[in-house]
C-alpha positions as CSV (number, residue, x, y, z in Angstrom):
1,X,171.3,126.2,156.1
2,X,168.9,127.1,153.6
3,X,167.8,125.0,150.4
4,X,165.6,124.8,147.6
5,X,164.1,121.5,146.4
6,X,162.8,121.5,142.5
7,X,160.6,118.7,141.5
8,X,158.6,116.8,144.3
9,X,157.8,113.5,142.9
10,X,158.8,110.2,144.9
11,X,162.7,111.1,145.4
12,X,162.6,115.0,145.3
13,X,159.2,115.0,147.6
14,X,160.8,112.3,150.2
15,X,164.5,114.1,150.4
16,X,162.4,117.3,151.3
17,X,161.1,115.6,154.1
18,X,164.2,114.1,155.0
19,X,166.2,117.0,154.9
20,X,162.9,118.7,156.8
21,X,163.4,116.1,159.9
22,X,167.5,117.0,159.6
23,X,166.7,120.6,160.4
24,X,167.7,121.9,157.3
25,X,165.3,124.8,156.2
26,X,164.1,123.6,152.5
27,X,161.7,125.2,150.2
28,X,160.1,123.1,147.8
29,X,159.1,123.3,144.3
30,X,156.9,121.7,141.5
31,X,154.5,122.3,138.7
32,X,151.9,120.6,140.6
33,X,150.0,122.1,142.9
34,X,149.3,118.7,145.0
35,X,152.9,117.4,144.9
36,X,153.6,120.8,146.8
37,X,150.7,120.8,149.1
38,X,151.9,117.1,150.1
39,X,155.0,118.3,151.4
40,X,152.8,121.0,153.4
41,X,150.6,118.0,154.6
42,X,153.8,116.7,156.0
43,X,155.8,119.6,157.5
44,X,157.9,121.0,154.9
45,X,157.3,124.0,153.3
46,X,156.3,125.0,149.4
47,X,156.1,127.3,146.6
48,X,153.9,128.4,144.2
49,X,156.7,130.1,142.1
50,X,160.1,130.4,141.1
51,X,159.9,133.3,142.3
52,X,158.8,132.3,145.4
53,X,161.1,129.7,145.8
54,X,164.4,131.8,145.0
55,X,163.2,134.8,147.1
56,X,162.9,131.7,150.3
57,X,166.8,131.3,149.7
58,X,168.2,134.7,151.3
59,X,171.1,136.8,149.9
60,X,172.6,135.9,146.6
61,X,175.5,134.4,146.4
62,X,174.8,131.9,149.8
63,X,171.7,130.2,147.7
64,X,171.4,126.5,147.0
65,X,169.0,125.2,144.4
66,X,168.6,121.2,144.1
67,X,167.3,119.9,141.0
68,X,165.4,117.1,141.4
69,X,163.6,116.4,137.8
70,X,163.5,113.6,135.1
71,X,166.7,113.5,133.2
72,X,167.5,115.6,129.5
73,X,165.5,118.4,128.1
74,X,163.1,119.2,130.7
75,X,166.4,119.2,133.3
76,X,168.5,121.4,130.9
77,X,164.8,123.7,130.8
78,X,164.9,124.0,134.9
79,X,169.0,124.9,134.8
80,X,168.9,127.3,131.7
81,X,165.8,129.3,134.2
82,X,167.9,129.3,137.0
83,X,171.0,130.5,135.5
84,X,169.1,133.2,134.9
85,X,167.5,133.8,138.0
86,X,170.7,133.3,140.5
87,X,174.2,135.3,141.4
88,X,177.5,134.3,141.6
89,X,178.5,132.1,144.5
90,X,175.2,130.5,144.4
91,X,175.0,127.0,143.5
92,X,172.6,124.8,141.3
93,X,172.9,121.2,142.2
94,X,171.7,118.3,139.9
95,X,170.4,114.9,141.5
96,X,168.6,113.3,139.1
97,X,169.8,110.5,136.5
98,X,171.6,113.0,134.1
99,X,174.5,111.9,131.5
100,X,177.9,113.0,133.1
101,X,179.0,114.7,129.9
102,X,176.2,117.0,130.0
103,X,176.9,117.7,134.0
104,X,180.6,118.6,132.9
105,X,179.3,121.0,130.1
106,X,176.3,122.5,132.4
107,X,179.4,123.5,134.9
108,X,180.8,125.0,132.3
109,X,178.2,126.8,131.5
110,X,177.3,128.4,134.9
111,X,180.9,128.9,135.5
112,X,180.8,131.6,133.3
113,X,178.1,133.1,135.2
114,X,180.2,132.6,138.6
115,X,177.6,130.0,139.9
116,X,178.6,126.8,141.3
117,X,177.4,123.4,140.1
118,X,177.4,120.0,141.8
119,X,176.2,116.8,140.6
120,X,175.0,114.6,143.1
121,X,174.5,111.1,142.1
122,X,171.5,110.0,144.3
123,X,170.8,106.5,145.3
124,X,167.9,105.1,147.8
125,X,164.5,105.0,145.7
126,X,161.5,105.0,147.7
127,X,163.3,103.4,150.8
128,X,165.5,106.6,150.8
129,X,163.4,108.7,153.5
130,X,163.7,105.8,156.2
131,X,166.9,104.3,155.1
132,X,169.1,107.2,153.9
133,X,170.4,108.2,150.5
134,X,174.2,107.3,149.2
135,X,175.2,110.2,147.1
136,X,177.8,110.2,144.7
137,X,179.2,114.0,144.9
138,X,180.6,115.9,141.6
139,X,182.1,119.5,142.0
140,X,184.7,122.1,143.6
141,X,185.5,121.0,147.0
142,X,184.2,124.8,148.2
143,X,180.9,124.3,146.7
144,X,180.3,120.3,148.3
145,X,181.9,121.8,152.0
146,X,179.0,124.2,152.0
147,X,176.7,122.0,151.3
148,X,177.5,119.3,153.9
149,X,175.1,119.9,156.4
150,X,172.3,119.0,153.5
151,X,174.4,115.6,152.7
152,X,174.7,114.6,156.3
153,X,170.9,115.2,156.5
154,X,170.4,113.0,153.5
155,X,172.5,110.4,154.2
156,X,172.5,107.1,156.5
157,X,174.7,108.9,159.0
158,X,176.5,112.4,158.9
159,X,179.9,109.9,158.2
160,X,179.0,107.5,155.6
161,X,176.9,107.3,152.5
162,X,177.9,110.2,150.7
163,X,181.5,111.7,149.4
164,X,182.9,113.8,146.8
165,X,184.3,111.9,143.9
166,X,186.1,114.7,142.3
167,X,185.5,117.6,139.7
168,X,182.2,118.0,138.3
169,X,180.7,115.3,135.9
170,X,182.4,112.4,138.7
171,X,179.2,111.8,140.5
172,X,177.2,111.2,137.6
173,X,179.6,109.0,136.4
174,X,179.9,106.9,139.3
175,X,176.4,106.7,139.7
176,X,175.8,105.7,136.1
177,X,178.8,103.0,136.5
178,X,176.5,102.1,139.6
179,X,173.0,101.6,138.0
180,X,175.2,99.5,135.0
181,X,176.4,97.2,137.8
182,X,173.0,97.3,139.1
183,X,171.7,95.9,135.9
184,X,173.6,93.3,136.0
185,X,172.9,92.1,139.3
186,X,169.2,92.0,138.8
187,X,169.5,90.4,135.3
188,X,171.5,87.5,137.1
189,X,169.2,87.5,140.2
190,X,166.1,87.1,137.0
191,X,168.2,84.5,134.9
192,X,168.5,81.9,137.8
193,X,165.6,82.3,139.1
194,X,163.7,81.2,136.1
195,X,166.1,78.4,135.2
196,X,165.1,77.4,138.5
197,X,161.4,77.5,137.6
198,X,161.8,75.7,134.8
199,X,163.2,72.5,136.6
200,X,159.7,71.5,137.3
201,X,160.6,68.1,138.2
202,X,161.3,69.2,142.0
203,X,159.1,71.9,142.6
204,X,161.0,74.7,143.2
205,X,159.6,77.2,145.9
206,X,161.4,80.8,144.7
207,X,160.2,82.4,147.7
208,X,161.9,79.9,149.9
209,X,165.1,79.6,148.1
210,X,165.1,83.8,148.1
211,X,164.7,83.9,151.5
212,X,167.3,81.3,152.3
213,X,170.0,82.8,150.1
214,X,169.4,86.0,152.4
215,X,171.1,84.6,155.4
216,X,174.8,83.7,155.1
217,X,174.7,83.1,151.3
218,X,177.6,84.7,149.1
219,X,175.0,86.2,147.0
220,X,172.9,87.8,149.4
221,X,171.7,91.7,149.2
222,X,169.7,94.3,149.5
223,X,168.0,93.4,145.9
224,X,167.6,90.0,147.3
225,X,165.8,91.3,150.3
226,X,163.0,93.2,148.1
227,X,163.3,90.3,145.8
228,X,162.7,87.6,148.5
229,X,159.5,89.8,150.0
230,X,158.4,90.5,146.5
231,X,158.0,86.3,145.6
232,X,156.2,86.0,148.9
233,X,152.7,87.3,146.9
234,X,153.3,85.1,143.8
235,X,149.9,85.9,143.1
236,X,150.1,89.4,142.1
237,X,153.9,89.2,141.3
238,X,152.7,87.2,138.3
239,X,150.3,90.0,137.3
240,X,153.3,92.2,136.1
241,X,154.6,92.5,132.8
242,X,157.7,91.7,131.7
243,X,158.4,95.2,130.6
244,X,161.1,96.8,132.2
245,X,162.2,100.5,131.5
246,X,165.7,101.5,131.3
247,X,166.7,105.2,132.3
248,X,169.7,105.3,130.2
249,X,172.8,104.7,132.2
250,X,173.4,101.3,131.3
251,X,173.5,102.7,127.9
252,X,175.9,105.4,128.4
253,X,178.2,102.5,130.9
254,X,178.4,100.7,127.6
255,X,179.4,103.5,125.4
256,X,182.0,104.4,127.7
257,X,183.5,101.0,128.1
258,X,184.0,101.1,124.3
259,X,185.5,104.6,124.1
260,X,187.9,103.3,127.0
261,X,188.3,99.8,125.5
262,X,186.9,98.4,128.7
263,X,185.6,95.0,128.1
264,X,181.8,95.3,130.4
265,X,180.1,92.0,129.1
266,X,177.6,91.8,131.6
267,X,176.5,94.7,132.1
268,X,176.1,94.9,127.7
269,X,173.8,92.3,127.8
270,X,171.6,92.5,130.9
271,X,171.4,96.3,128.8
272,X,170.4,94.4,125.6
273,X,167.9,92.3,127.6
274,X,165.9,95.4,128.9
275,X,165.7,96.5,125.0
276,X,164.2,93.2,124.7
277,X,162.1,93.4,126.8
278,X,160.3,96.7,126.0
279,X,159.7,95.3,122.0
280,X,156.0,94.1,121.8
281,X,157.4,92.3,119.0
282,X,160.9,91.4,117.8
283,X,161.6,92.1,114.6
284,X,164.7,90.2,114.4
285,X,162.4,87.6,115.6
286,X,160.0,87.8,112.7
287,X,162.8,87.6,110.6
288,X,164.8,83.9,111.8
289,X,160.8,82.5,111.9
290,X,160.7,84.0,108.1
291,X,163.6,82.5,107.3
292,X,163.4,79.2,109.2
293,X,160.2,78.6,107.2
294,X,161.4,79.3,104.0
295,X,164.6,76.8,104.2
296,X,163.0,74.2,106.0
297,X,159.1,74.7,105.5
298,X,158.5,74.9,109.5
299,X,155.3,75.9,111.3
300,X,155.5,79.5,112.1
301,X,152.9,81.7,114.8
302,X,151.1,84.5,113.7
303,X,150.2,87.5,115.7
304,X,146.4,87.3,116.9
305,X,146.3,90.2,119.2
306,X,149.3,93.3,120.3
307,X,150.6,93.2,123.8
308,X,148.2,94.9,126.0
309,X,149.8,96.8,129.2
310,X,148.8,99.2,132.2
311,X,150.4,101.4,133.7
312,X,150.9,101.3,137.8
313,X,151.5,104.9,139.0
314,X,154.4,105.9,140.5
315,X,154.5,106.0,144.8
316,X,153.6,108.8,146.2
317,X,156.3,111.1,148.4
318,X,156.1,110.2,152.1
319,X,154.2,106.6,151.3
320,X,155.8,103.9,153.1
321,X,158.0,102.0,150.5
322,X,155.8,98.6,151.0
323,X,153.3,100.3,148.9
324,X,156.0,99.4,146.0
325,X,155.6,95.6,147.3
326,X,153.8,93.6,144.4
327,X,150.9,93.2,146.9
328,X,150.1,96.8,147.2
329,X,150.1,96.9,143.0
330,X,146.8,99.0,141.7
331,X,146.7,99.8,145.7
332,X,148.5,103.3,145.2
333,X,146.3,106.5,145.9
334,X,148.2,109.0,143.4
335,X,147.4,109.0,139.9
336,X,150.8,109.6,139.5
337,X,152.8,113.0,138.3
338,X,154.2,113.4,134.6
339,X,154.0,111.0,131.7
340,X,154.7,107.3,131.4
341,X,158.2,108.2,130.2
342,X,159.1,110.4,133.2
343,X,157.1,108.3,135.9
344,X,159.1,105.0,134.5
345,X,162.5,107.0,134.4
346,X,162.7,106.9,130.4
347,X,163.2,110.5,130.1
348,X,166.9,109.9,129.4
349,X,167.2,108.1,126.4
350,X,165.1,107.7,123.5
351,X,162.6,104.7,123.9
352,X,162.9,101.0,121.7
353,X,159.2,101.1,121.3
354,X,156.3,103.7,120.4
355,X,156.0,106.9,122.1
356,X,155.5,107.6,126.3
C-alpha cells in the first residue's frame, strides 16, 4: 500500500522508516528541508510539497495521509489543508497527542466531505523503530481494514500491539487514559525513590535497588528498565532539572473523570505535581511563607537569583534511543525541529509558566 507521512520529527521520521523496512511505500513530509533529507539519508522517500506528497498517493479515493504533528492548532492547520486537497474514500489519519473530542468533531467534519478519519493513538517514543509501536485505533472498521498492512508494519508483530477500539475519538481516548496511568506510574516510581534518598542513614544505592526491582519484583517494567539504566550515570542524571512538561492528557483524564464522576486520585495529583514542577516559583508558596511570618514572626527566604534552565534538543529520527540515556545529554547532533513547546510535547495545552 501506499502512504503519506506528515511531520518527520522523532516519531513521524522513525515510523517512516519503520513502515519503509515493512515494505509499505510511504512518502514523507515536513516543513524542514533536513528532517526530509534524513529520511532520504536512510532509505525512505520525501517531499518538497503538498503537492508532491498527495500526487505520490495515486488515485483519489485509495489515498492515506498520516498526520504526524504537535497536538492543537498547528494539527487542525495540516487537517483543514488536506481536506481540501483530498476525495472521498480517502482517509486522513491523526497519530499525534490530540484531545478525543476534537478527533470526534474532525470526523465529523471530513465526513461531510466523504473522507475517512482514523485516530491512531501511538505509543513507543524513541524506542518505537526497534521495538514496535502499540497503537490505539479510532474509526469505521472499513477505513482501519485498509489500513492494516501499515499497522502490522508498525507494530511489534502483524498480531499484537495494535487494535481498533471503536468509532472515531476511542483511540485518543484510550491513549490519553494511557499517558494518565502513565503519570502515575512515574510519579510513584519518583516519590519512592527519593524517600529512599533521603534515609541517608544506610546509604542507599538507587541504581542497585532499580536494577534489582527489575528481576521478579511486583513492580517491575518497562519504565523501570529506562529508569534503572538512567541511575547508572548519576553523574549527569543529576545535571537535569526538575522540570517536567506535560502534553495535556493527564489534564483532559482528569476532566473526564469528573464529568463521569470517576474518582482518578492518582493520576489528579501526579497531574498537579507536573504543574508544580514547571513554576520557577510558587505563588501559593510565597503566600503560606507571607503568612507564616506575619502570625508567628518566622524567618522567611528571599529570591536571590530566577531559575535558570537549558534546553536539551529533541533526538533525532533514526538515532539509536540510548542517545535519550542521561549520559548522551548535550551529546545530541540535531539542534532540534520546532519550538520548546512542540519539541517538549506542550503544544496541547496552555503552559503553567511564561511563554515556549
Amino acid at each position: 500500500m501506499k502512504l503519506g507521512m506528515i511531520g518527520l520529527g522523532k516519531m513521524g521520521g522513525n515510523m517512516v522508516l519503520r513502515l519503509t523496512q515493512g515494505g509499505i511505500e510511504v512518502t514523507g513530509y515536513d516543513r524542514s528541508e533536513e528532517s526530509v533529507a534524513q529520511i532520504e539519508r536512510q532509505g525512505a522517500r520525501g517531499a518538497r510539497s503538498m503537492d508532491d506528497l498527495i500526487a505520490s498517493l495515486g488515485e483519489p479515493g485509495t489515498r492515506a495521509v498520516w498526520v504526524m504533528v504537535p497536538a492543537g492548532k498547528i494539527t487542525q492547520s495540516v487537517i483543514d489543508d488536506l481536506a481540501g486537497r483530498l476525495a472521498p474514500g480517502d482517509i486522513v489519519i491523526d497519530g499525534g497527542n490530540s484531545n478525543y473530542k476534537d478527533s470526534i468533531r474532525r470526523a465529523e467534519d471530513l465526513a461531510e466531505k466523504g473522507i475517512h478519519f482514523v485516530d491512531v493513538g501511538t505509543s513507543g517514543g524513541v524506542w518505537g523503530l526497534k521495538e514496535g509501536y502499540a497503537m490505539m485505533i479510532g474509526g469505521a472498521e472499513e477505513a482501519v481494514e485498509r489500513l492494516r498492512p501499515a499497522f502490522e508494519a508498525l507494530a511489534p508483530a502483524a498480531d499484537r500491539g495494535w487494535g481498533r477500539m471503536g468509532p472515531a475519538g476511542s483511540g485518543h481516548y484510550v491513549k490519553m487514559v494511557h499517558n494518565g496511568i502513565e503519570y502515575g506510574m512515574m510519579q510513584a516510581y519518583a516519590e519512592g525513590f527519593e524517600l529512599m534518598k533521603a534515609h541517608q542513614d544506610f546509604n542507599l544505592d538507587m541504581a542497585q535497588i532499580a536494577e534489582l526491582w527489575r528481576h521478579g519484583s511486583v513492580v517491575r517494567s518497562w519504565l523501570l528498565d529506562l529508569t534503572a539504566e538512567a541511575l547508572q550515570n548519576k553523574a549527569e542524571f543529576e545535571k537535569l532539572s526538575d522540570y517536567v512538561a506535560d502534553s495535556g492528557e493527564g489534564r483532559w483524564t482528569i476532566i473526564d473523570s469528573i464529568e463521569l464522576g470517576v474518582p482518578t486520585p492518582v493520576i489528579t495529583l501526579a497531574t498537579q505535581m507536573r504543574f508544580r514542577s514547571q513554576q520557577e516559583v510558587s505563588y501559593a508558596g510565597q503566600m503560606l511563607s507571607a503568612m507564616r511570618r506575619a502570625f508567628g514572626g518566622h524567618a522567611v527566604k528571599t529570591i536571590e537569583s530566577p531559575r535558570q534552565e537549558g534546553l536539551v534538543p529533541e533526538v533525532a529520527p533514526g538515532d539509536h534511543p540510548k542517545v535519550a540515556a542521561p549520559e548522551n545529554i548535550g551529546q545530541t547532533a540535531s539542534a532540534g525541529e520546532g519550538s520548546a513547546a512542540e519539541q517538549l510535547g506542550e503544544t496541547g495545552q496552555q503552559r503553567v509558566k511564561g511563554d515556549a
